[in-house]
TORNUMI-923193 format. One record per residue (C-alpha): x, y, z; residue in three letters. Coordinates in steps of 0.02 Angstrom, whole numbers, plus 50000, padded with zeros to 5 digits. Example, Ala and Ser with C-alpha at 12.3 -4.5 7.8 and 13.67 -1.06 7.14 Angstrom:
! TORNUMI-923193
506154977550390ala;506844994750357ser;
//
This chain:
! TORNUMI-923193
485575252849353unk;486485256849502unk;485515262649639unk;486565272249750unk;485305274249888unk;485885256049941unk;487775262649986unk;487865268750160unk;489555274450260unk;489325259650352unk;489755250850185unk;491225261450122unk;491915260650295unk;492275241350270unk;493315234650113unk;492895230049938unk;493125213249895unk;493315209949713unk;493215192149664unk;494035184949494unk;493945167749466unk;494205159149278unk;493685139449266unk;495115133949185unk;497035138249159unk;496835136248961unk;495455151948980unk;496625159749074unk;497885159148948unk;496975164048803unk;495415172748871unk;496375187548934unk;495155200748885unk;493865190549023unk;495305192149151unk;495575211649100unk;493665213749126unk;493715207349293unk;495255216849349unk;494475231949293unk;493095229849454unk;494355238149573unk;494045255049459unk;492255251549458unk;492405249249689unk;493205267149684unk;491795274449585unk;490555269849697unk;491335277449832unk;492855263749895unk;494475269849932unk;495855263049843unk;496635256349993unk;495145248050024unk;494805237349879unk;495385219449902unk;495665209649752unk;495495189949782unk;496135181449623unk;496745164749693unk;495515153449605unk;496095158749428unk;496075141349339unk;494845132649452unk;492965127649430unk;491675137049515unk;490395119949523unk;491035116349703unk;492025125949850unk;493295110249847unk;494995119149816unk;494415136549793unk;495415145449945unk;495005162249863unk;493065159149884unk;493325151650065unk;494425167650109unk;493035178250053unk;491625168250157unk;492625169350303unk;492825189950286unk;491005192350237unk;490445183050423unk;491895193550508unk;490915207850445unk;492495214450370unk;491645216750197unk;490635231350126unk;490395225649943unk;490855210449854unk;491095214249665unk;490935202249540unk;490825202949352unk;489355190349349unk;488785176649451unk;489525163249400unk;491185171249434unk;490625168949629unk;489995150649600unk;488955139049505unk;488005127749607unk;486565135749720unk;487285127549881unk;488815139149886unk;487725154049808unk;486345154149943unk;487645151650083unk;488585167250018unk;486835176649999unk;486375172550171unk;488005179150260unk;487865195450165unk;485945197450203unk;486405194150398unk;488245207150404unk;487475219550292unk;488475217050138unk;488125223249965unk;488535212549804unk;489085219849644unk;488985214749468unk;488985220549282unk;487105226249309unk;487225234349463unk;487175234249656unk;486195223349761unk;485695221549949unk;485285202350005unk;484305209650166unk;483005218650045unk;481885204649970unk;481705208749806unk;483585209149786unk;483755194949865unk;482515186349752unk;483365192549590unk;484925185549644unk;484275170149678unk;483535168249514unk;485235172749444unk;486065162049551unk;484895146149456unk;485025153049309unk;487295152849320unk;486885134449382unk;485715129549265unk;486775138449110unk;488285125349153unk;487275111449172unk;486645115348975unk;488465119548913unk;489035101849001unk;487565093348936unk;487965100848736unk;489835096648759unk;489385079148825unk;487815075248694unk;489335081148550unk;490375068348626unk;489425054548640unk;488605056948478unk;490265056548405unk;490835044048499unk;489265032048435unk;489955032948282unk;491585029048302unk;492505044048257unk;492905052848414unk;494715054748418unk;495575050448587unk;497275043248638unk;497605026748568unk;498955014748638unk;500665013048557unk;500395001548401unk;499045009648338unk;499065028948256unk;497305039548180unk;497035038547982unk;496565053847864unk;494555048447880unk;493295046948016unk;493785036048145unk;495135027848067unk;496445017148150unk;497855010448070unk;499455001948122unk;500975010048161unk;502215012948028unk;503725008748135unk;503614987848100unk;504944986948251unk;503284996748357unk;502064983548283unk;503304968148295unk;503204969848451unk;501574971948484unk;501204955648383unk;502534946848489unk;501754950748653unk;499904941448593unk;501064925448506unk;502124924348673unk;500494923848776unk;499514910148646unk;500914899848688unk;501274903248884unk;499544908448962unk;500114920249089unk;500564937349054unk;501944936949183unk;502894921149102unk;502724930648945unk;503524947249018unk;504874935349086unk;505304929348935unk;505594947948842unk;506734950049012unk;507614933148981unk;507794937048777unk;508654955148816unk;507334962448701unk;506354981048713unk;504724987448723unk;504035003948642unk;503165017448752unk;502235031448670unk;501565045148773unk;500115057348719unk;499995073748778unk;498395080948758unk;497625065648642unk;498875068548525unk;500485051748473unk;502135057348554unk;503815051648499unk;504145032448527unk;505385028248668unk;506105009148693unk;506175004648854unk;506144991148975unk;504584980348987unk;503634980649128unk;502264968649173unk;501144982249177unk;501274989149012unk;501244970648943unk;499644968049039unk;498704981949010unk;499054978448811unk;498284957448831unk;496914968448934unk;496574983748784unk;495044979248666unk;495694991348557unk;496904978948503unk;495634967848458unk;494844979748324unk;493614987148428unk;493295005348481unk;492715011348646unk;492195025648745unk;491455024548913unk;492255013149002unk;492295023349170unk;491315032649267unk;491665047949414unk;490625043849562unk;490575057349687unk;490795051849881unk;491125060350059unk;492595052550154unk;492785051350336unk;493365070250344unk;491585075850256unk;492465082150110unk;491655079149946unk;492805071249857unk;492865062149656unk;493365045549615unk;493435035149455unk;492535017749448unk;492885004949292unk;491344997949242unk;491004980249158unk;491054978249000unk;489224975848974unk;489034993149045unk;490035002748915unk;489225015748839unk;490005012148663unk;490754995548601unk;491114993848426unk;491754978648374unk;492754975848211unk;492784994148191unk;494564993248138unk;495984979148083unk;496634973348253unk;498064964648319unk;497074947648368unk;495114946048327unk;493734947448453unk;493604930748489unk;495354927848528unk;495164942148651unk;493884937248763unk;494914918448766unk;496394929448822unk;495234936748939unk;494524921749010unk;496174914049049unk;496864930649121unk;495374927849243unk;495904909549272unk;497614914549323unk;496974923549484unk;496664916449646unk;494854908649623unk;493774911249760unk;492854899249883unk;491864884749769unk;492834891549608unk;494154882649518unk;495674887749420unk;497144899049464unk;498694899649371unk;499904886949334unk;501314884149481unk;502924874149488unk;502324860149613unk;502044842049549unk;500314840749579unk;499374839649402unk;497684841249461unk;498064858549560unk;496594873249507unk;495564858349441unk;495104846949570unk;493664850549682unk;492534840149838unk;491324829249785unk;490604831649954unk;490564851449984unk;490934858349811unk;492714868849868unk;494374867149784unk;495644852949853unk;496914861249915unk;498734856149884unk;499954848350004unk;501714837149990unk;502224824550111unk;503804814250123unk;505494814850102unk;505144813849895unk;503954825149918unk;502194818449830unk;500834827649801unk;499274824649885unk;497364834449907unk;496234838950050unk;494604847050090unk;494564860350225unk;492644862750226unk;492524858150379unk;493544867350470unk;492324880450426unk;490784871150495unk;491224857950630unk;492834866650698unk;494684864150687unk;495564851750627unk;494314841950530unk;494444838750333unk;492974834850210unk;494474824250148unk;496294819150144unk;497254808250002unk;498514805449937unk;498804809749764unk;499984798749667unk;498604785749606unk;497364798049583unk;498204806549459unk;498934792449361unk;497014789249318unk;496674807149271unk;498544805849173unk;497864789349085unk;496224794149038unk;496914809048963unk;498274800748846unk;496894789348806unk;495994805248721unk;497504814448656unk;498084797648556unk;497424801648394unk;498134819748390unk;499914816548472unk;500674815948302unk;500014830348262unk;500464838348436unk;502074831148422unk;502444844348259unk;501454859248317unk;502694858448476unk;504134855648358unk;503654870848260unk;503264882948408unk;505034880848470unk;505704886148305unk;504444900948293unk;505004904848483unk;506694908148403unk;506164917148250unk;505314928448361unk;506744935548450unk;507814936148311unk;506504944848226unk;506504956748350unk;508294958148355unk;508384961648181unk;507264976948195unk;508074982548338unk;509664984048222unk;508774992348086unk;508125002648232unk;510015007148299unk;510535008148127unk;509455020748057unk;509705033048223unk;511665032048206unk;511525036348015unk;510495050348093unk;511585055048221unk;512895056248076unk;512095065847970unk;511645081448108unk;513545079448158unk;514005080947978unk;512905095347933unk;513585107548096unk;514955121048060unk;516505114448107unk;517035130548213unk;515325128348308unk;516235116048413unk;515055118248565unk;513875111848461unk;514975099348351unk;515415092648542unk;513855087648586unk;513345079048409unk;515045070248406unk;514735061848568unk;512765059548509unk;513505051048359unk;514755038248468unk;513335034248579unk;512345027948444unk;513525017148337unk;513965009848541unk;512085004448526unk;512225000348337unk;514054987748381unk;512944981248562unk;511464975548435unk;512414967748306unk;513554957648412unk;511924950448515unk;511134947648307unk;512464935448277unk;512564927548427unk;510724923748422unk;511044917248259unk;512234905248313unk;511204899748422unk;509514894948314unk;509114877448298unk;509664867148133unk;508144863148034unk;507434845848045unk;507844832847912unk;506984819547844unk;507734807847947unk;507254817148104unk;505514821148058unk;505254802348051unk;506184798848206unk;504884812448288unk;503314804848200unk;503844789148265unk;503894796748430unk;502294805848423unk;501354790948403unk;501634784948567unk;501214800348666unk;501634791348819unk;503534792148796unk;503194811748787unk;502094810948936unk;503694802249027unk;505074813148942unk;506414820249077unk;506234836948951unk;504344839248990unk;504154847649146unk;502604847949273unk;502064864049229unk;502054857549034unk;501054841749093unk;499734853949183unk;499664863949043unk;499024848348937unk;497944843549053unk;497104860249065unk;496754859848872unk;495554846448880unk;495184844849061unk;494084857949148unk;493774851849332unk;494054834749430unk;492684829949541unk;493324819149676unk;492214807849796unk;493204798749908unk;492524780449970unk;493724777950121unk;492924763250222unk;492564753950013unk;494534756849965unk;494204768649805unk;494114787749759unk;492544790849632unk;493094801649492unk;492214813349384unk;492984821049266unk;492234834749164unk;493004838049005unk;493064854648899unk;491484853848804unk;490364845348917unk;490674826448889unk;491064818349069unk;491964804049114unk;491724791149286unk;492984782049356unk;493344770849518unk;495184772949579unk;495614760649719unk;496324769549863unk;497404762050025unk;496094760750181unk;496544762650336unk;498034750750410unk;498294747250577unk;499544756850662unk;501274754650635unk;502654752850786unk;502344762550947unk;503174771451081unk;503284759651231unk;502144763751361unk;503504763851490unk;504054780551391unk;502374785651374unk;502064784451574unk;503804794351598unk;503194807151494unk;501724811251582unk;502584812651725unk;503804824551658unk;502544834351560unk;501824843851721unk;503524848951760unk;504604852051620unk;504364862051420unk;504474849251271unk;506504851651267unk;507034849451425unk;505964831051421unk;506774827051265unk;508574829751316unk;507954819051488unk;507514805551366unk;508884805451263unk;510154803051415unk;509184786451491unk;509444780851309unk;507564779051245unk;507104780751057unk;505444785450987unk;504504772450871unk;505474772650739unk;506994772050820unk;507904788850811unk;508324801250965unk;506994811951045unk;506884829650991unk;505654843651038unk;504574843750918unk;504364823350915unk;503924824451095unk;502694839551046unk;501724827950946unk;501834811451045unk;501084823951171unk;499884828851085unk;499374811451015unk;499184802851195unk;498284820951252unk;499704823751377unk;499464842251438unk;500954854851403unk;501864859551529unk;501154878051600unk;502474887951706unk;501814895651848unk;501724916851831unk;502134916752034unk;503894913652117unk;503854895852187unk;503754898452375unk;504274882652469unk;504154874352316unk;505214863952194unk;506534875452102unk;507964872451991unk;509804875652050unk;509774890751958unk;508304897952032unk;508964891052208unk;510694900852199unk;509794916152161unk;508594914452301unk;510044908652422unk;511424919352375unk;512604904352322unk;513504899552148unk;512544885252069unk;514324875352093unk;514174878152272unk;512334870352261unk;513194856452154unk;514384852452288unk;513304852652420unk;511964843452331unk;513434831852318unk;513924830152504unk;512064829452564unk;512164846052633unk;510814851752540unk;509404839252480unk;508784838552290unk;507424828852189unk;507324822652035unk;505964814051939unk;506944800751857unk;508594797151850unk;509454810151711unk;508214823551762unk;508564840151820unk;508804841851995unk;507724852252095unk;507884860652259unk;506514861052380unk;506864879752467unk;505854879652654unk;506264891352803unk;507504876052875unk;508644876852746unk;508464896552741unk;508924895252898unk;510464883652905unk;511304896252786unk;511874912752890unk;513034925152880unk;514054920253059unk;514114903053127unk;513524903053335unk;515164899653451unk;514784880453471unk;514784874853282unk;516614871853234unk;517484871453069unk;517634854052954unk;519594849653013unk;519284853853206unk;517854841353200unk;518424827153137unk;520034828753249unk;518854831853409unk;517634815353344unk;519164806253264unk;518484801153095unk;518744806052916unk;517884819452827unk;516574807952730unk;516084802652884unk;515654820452962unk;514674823452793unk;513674806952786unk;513084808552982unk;512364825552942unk;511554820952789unk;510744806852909unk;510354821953014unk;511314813953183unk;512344830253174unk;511764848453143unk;512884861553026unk;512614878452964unk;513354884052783unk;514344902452830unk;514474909252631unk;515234926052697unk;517104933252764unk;518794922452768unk;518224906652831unk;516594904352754unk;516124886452723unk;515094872052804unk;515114871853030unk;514764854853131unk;513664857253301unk;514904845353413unk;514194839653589unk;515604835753712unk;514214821553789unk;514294815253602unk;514854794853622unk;516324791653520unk;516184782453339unk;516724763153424unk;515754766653568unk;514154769453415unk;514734756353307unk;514584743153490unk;
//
């Protein structure tokens, strides 16, 4: 019962807000008369006193659950009015319209309790500020949240039960279609839809890596089917492009494997960094399921195969510290994934040296522990694996025969794949242009808008139908003759010696890895440096282990060396010049390195290095009365560096170097600052004019001031710049010096 006692003018003064809200959009589609019920509210405001104009109707959260605030705008919109004090009444036709979890409720109850506002529902009007109100509300409030938690917890318990059992229908992937009876699968009808399917798990049996075996449908030209299901229910079947997704996530689907499964994920709830409450979905282990029923129906590949497929999926990934495996690469080296320290339990890693480029292993354990630039290890690889490569044709003897055909007979099946495929996929084409025919065939002829569009349907189509039966016969031409008696013996002949196929050019390193990983599970390897030998484990698949003692180079003593005349040069040069700059000095007195060949700068990096030479550091500071280089010195005197050249030359200016075919450098002090000016005093005369006043030749002039028994000044401004000689009239003449 209404009481209307509770409505002052204080409330009618302020709006009526009436709040709709529906949790879903499928309830608002077909639950209208809910939605008409909670429209009809505004009525309801302007019988309690509410002027039209006044009633606010807040129906943004139509479709949208009322368990949390996340999302609701309409609900946030209404908080924000009710603390503004801008509300009189908020009307809703029960509480869970408003929300369904207490935290929202209570927060809404205490802003109306503090701003006088009233709530409204189908039972009447209530005043949070009046406690027994307030306490009925509450208990409705638990009563909305406790109601979904029972509907979620009957929907869910229906689920699950049904899901126990097997026959809760859900989307299955493309292959694999619902029967007439409870919970059951059967295969597609489309054999072009389950061919390939089947192709997929035989390409992988044979390759071992889900990417090699989406390569090859790339490299054969062939199509994959894509189903979509909308709502749980099989879509129409598209061909498409594979993608190494949708070939992975079928190796990776136990529903392939005959088993159904339900629970395989799980929605955590978290607060990110913003402190909004947020959903996420975690995939759980498979021990962790909540159903797993194998062999529930016929599958593509049995259980066991699956959880091989599984296991070498996991193999193919980068293995972690102390793990082996990882998936086969292109490199040479056969015992890469498999071999591991004997001395710190991590996987060798993989490196090539040499112009040929041979395999070898090391052990980086210690770089971890004692610092840089330590190994656990370091070997070469070549003899080490000749061992491993021995002791496993020694095993595979018996069986190579047999080997021999199975390999034989997987290239032909390779072949019959595809064209298998192929073969569908021109039944496929086939059957749509027929189709395509038929619609065209069955249109009005005046109905030429439609007629149009069918007629160009129906060209398309035969296009495909031409495209699929050209690439049929080509394929055809191309499949390998069958083998003859003749050749069969040849090939039994060559089985038996499974050494020749070892050595084959056809066999590849990746196919020699690939045996070796059959049989072979991990390669322990101890290496004896200072006894000459490598101690081998090898652990085989199955347990069984075999030791053996590989004789390994030791340590030789050193082969040529750089002279130490080159060596003492270089440390010399090293506190005054980078790596490239000593090289090229090198290189013009005409020294080699060890071996020979012309310095370069990354051979002098490492004979640095080596000999613990320091590198050369340039200073962060302008050199101030300090060695420069001519470039530096024509910037800091104002000059061309062909001027300092010159004058270098004449002995104008004096230079350094550190050995002959080094730089020069230019020593810059305030004296030579000072013999360069901008106007030469009255008493220092030009070049000609002096040696006609002393009487001797040019070189002359130049050598006395360079032996400093005549001063000059270098003028490098106006018409007559160039050097000027200080001449003394007192000066003796040149025989009266040479007496």
């Amino acid at each position: 019962m209404t009481d209307p006692s509770k409505i002052k003018p204080t409330h009618t003064q302020r709006a009526a807000c009436v709040y709709i809200r529906q949790s879903t959009p499928g309830q608002v589609e077909h639950n209208r008369e809910s939605t008409a019920r909670q429209y009809a509210l505004a009525d309801r405001a302007a019988q309690l006193g509410w002027p039209k104009e006044q009633v606010v109707v807040i129906d943004e959260d139509l479709g949208l659950s009322g368990s949390t605030t996340d999302k609701r705008s309409g609900f946030a919109r209404l908080t924000s009015e009710v603390a503004l004090a801008h509300v009189g009444i908020v009307l809703g036709l029960e509480v869970s319209r408003l929300a369904r979890n207490n935290a929202d409720w209570y927060r809404l109850l205490e802003l109306c309790g503090v701003t006088d506002t009233l709530i409204g529902d189908n039972d009447g009007v209530y005043h949070p500020a009046l406690f027994n109100d307030r306490l009925l509300l509450g208990l409705k409030g638990t009563m909305s949240e406790a109601e979904l938690h029972i509907i979620r917890a009957r929907l869910d318990g229906g689920i699950r039960n049904k899901a126990a059992r097997g026959e809760l229908r859900r989307g299955l992937p493309v292959g694999l279609v619902w029967g007439e009876q409870d919970g059951e699968v059967l295969f597609h009808p489309d054999e072009a839809v389950t061919g390939a399917i089947r192709t997929v798990f035989e390409r992988f049996a044979e390759f071992g890596s889900a990417r090699r075996v989406w390569l090859w449908f790339r490299s054969e030209g062939l199509s994959f089917p894509l189903q979509t299901t909308p709502a749980g229910m099989p879509g129409p079947i598209r061909w498409v492009t594979p993608t190494y997704h949708a070939l992975h996530q079928i190796l990776t689907n136990p529903v392939y494997a005959g088993a159904y499964t339900y629970g395989k994920t799980r929605y955590e709830r978290y607060v990110d960094e913003q402190g909004v409450v947020k959903k996420r979905t975690r995939h759980l282990p498979m021990d962790q399921w909540s159903v797993l029923i194998r062999d529930h129906h016929p599958g593509f590949i049995d259980w066991a195969t699956f959880e091989a497929n599984q296991a070498r999926l996991d193999s193919n990934t980068r293995p972690r510290p102390h793990q082996a495996g990882g998936a086969v690469r292109e490199g040479s080296a056969l015992l890469q994934g498999m071999a591991t320290c004997g001395h710190c339990g991590r996987r060798l890693m993989v490196h090539y040296r040499g112009r040929n480029s041979a395999p070898g292993y090391h052990c980086a354990g210690k770089d971890i522990v004692d610092g840089r630039g330590q190994y656990c290890l370091n070997v070469g690889g070549m003899v080490i694996e000749q061992a491993v490569a021995n002791a496993f044709l020694e095993a595979v003897t018996p069986a190579a025969v047999e080997a021999t055909m199975l390999s034989i007979q997987q290239l032909q099946a390779n072949h019959d794949a595809a064209l298998s495929q192929w073969r569908l996929e021109v039944e496929r084409t086939r059957y749509e242009a027929e189709g395509a025919e038929r619609r065209y065939r069955a249109v009005e002829p005046e109905n030429r808008l439609v007629a149009r569009g069918l007629e160009t349907e129906w060209e398309k189509r035969l296009h495909d139908l031409a495209a699929a039966e050209t690439e049929l016969r080509r394929r055809e031409q191309q499949r390998p003759n069958p083998i003859g008696p003749e050749q069969l013996k040849r090939i039994q002949m060559l089985g038996s010696d499974i050494r020749q196929v070892w050595t084959a050019p056809a066999i590849t390193d990746r196919d020699r890895k690939e045996l070796l990983r059959t049989l072979l599970e991990e390669v322990i390897l101890n290496l004896k440096r200072a006894e000459g030998r490598a101690h081998l484990t090898l652990r085989w698949r199955g347990g069984a282990i075999t030791v053996l003692d590989v004789p390994v180079p030791r340590f030789k003593p050193m082969g040529p060396r750089t002279d130490e005349d080159t060596i003492s040069l270089l440390r010399r040069l090293a506190t005054l010049y980078p790596d490239e700059v000593i090289a090229g000095i090198l290189n013009r007195q005409g020294r080699q390195t060890a071996t020979g060949e012309r310095f370069t700068a990354n051979q002098v990096g490492s004979l640095r290095r080596y000999r613990n030479i320091p590198r050369f550091q340039p200073s962060a500071d302008p050199p101030i009365g300090e060695l420069v280089s001519i470039r530096k010195a024509a910037q800091i005197l104002g000059m061309n560096t062909s001027s300092i050249h010159r004058w270098l030359a004449d002995g104008f200016i004096a230079g350094e170097q550190v050995t002959p075919g080094a730089p020069w450098q230019i020593r810059i002090t305030d004296e030579l600052r000072a013999r360069i000016v901008q106007q030469a005093p009255p008493e220092y005369l030009p070049m000609l004019e002096t040696t006609m006043k002393l009487g001797v030749s040019r070189q002359t002039v130049l050598q006395r001031v360079k032996r400093g028994e005549l001063q000059a000044v270098l003028v490098r401004q106006g018409r007559r710049k160039g050097l000027r000689i200080k001449v003394v009239d007192q000066q003796p003449a040149l025989f009266e010096q040479l007496s």
